[in-house]
C-alpha positions as CSV (number, residue, x, y, z in Angstrom):
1,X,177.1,35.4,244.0
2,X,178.3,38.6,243.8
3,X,175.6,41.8,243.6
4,X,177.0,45.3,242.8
5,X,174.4,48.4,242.3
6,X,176.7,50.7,240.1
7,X,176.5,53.9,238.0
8,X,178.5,53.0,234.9
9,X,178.9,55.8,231.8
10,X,176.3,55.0,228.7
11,X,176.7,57.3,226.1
12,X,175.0,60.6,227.2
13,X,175.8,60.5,230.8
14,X,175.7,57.7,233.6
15,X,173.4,55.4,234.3
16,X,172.5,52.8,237.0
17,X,172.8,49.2,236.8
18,X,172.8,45.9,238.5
19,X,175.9,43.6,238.4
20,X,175.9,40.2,239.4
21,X,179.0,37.6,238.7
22,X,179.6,34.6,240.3
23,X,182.3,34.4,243.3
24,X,185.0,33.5,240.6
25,X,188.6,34.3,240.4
26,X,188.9,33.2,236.5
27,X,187.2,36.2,234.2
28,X,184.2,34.8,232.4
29,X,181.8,36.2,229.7
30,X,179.5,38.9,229.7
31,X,175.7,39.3,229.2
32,X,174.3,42.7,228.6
33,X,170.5,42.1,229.7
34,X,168.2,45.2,228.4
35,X,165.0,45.4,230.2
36,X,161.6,45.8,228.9
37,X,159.5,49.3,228.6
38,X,158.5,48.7,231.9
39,X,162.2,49.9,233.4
40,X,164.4,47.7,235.9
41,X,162.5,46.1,239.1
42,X,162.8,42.4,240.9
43,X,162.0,40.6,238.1
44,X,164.9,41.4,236.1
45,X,167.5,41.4,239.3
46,X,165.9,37.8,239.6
47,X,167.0,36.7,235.7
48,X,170.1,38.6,236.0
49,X,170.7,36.5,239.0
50,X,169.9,33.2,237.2
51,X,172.2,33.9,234.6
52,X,174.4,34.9,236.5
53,X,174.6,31.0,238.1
54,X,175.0,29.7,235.3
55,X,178.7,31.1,235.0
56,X,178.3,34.6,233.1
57,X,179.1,38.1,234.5
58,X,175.6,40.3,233.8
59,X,175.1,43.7,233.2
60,X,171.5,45.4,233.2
61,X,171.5,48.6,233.0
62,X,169.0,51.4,233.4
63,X,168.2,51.8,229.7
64,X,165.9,55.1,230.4
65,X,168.7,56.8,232.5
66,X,168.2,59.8,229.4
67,X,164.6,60.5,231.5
68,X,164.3,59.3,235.0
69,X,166.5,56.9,237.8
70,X,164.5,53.5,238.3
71,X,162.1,52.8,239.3
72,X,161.3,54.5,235.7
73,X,157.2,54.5,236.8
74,X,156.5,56.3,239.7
75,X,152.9,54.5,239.5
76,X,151.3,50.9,238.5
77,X,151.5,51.1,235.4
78,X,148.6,49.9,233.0
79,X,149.2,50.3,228.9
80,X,144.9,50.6,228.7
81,X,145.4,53.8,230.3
82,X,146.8,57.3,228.7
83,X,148.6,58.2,231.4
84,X,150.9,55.0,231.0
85,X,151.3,55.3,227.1
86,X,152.3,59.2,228.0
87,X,155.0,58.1,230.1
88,X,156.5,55.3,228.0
89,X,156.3,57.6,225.4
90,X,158.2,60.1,227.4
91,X,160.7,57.3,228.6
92,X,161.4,55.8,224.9
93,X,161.8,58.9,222.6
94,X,165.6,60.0,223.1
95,X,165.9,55.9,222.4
96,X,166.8,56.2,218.6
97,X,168.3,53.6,217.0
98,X,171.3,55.7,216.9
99,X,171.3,56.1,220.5
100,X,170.7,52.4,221.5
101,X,174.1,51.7,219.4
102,X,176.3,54.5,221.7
103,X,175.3,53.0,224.7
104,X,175.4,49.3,223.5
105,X,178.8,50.4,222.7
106,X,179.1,52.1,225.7
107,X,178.1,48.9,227.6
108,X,180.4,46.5,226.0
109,X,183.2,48.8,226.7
110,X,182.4,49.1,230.4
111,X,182.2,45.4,230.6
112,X,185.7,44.4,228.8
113,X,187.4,47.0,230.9
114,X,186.7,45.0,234.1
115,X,189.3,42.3,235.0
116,X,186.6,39.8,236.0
117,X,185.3,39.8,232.2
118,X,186.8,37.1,229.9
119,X,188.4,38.7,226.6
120,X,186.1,36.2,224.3
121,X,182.8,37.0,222.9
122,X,179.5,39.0,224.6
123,X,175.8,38.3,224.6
124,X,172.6,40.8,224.9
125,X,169.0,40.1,225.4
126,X,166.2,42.4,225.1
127,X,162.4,42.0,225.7
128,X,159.5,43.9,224.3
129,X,160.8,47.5,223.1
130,X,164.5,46.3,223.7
131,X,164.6,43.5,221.6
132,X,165.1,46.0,219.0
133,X,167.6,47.5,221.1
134,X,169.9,44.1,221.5
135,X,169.7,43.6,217.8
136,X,171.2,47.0,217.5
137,X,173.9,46.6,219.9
138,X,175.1,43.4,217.6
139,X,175.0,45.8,214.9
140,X,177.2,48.3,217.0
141,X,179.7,45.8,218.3
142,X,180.2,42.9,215.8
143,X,183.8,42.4,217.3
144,X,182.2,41.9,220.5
145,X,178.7,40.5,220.0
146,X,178.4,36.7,219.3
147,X,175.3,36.4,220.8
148,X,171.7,38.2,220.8
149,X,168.6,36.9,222.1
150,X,164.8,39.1,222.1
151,X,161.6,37.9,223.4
152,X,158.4,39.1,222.5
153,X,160.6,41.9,220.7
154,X,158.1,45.0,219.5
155,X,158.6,46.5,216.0
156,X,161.7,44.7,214.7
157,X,160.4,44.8,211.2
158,X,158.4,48.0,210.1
159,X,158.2,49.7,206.9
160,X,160.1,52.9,208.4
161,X,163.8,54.2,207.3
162,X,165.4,52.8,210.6
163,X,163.7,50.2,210.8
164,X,165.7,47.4,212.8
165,X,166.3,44.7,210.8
166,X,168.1,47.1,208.3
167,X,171.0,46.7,210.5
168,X,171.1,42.7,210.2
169,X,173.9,43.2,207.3
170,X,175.9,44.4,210.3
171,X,175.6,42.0,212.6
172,X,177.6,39.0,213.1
173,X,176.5,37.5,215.8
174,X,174.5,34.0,216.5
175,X,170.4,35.1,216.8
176,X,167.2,34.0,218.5
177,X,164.5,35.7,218.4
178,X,160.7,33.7,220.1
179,X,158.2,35.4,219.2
180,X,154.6,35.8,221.2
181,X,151.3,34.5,218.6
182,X,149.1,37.2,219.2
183,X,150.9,40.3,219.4
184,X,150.1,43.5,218.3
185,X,153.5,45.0,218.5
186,X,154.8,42.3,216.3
187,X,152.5,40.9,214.4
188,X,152.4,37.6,211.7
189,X,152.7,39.3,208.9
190,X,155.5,41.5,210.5
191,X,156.8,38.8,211.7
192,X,157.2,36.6,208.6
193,X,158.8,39.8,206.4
194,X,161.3,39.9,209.4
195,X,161.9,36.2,209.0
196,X,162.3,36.8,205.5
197,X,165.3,39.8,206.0
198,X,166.9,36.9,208.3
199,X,167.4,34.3,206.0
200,X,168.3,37.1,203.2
201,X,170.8,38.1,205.7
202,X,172.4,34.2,206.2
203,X,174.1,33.6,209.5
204,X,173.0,31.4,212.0
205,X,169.8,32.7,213.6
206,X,166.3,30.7,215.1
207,X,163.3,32.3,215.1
208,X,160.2,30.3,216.6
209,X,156.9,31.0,218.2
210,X,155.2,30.7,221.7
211,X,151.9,30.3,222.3
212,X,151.6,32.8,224.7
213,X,151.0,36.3,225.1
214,X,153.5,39.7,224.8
215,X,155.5,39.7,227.9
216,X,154.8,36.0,228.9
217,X,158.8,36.0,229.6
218,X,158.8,38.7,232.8
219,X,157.6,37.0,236.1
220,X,155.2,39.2,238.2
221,X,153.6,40.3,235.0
222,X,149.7,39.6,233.9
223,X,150.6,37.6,231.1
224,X,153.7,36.1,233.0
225,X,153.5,32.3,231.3
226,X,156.2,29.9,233.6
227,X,155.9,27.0,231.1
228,X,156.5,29.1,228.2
229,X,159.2,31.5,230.1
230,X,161.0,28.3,231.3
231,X,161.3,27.1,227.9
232,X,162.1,30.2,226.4
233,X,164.9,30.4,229.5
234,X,166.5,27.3,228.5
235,X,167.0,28.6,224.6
236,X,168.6,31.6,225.9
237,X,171.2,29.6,227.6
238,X,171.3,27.1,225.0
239,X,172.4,30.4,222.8
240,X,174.8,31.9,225.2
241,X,176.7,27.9,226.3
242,X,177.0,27.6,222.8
243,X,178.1,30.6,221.3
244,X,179.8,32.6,224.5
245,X,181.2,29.5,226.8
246,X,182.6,27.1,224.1
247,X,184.4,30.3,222.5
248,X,185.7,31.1,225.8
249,X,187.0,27.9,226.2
250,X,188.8,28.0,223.3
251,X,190.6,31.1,224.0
């Protein structure tokens, strides 16, 4: 495998990220992976990595660049404590839903220019507070985007004027979204008007639960659940073989 630390443009300035492709001379698709409130650390050079095996060129990008380089928390952090809310307060706020769509676009473009990216179709992931953010960047890049995965995402339906799944007229690509069964950042009845806004919206989309708890997906974490993050793994490539490698294929 190849492992590139970069600084690539996003929309309001330059950002780090991870890049990791397989030692391939034929271009192959793209994954944009979005990381969770908690910033880029191992666990998501790990996934990338695993991804990246299974014949994909991924991106992951420092999605806070706006506040602070990675590592985004220059403590432990702990969501029962104010000092940890402060800070992903501080590190979310210039991440508008506007803002996740410039550098979602900003992303995509940096990808296709590279000569070791395929011309076909894209995927993106997000976890937690970037679930919201992938579904946003298949809302930006429809001619790009045929795949877009979120786990455990946080606040994809709310009752707000940008509220994210007001963008699902937009989007064209293939969905999955698993969410967590006790989670207060998405809970059953959000959950079930967001299901609703899917099927309104037609396309083909799977939306399923996991009995586990918000974050189960990130090794290293509290909650981390290998069972559950294993399954959840296996739709994600499931998504991306299906609706990224047989399009390549074809092309």
């Amino acid at each position: 495998m190849i492992q590139e630390n970069l600084e690539i443009p996003a929309a309001d300035g330059v950002t780090e990220a991870l890049l990791v492709r397989p030692e391939s001379t034929d271009p192959l698709p793209a994954i944009i992976n979005l990381t969770d409130g908690l910033g880029f650390r191992p666990a998501f050079a790990e996934q990338s990595k695993r991804i990246a095996e299974r014949g994909y060129v991924v991106l992951t990008p420092n999605i806070f660049y706006r506040i602070s380089r990675s590592p985004v928390f220059p403590f432990e952090p702990d969501f029962g404590n104010d000092r940890t809310r402060e800070r992903f307060r501080e590190l979310t706020g210039p991440l508008k839903p506007v803002a996740m769509e410039r550098d979602g676009s900003a992303y995509v473009d940096f990808l296709a220019s590279q000569p070791f990216v395929g011309s076909g179709p894209m995927g993106v992931i997000g976890f937690c507070f970037s679930g919201r953010f992938a579904l946003l960047v298949a809302a930006a890049r429809p001619d790009r985007v045929a795949a877009a995965a979120s786990f455990h995402g946080a606040g994809l339906f709310t009752d707000t004027i940008d509220s994210p799944h007001l963008v699902l007229p937009r989007v064209k690509a293939r969905l999955y979204f698993g969410h967590a069964t006790n989670d207060q950042s998405m809970n059953a009845e959000a959950i079930e008007k967001f299901e609703w806004a899917l099927r309104s919206r037609g396309g083909e989309y799977e939306s399923e639960m996991y009995d586990a708890k918000h974050g189960w997906m990130i090794r290293g974490g509290r909650v981390y659940d290998r069972q559950n993050a294993e399954r959840g793994f296996e739709k994600l490539m499931r998504l991306f073989d299906d609706a990224l490698q047989t399009a390549e294929a074809r092309g």
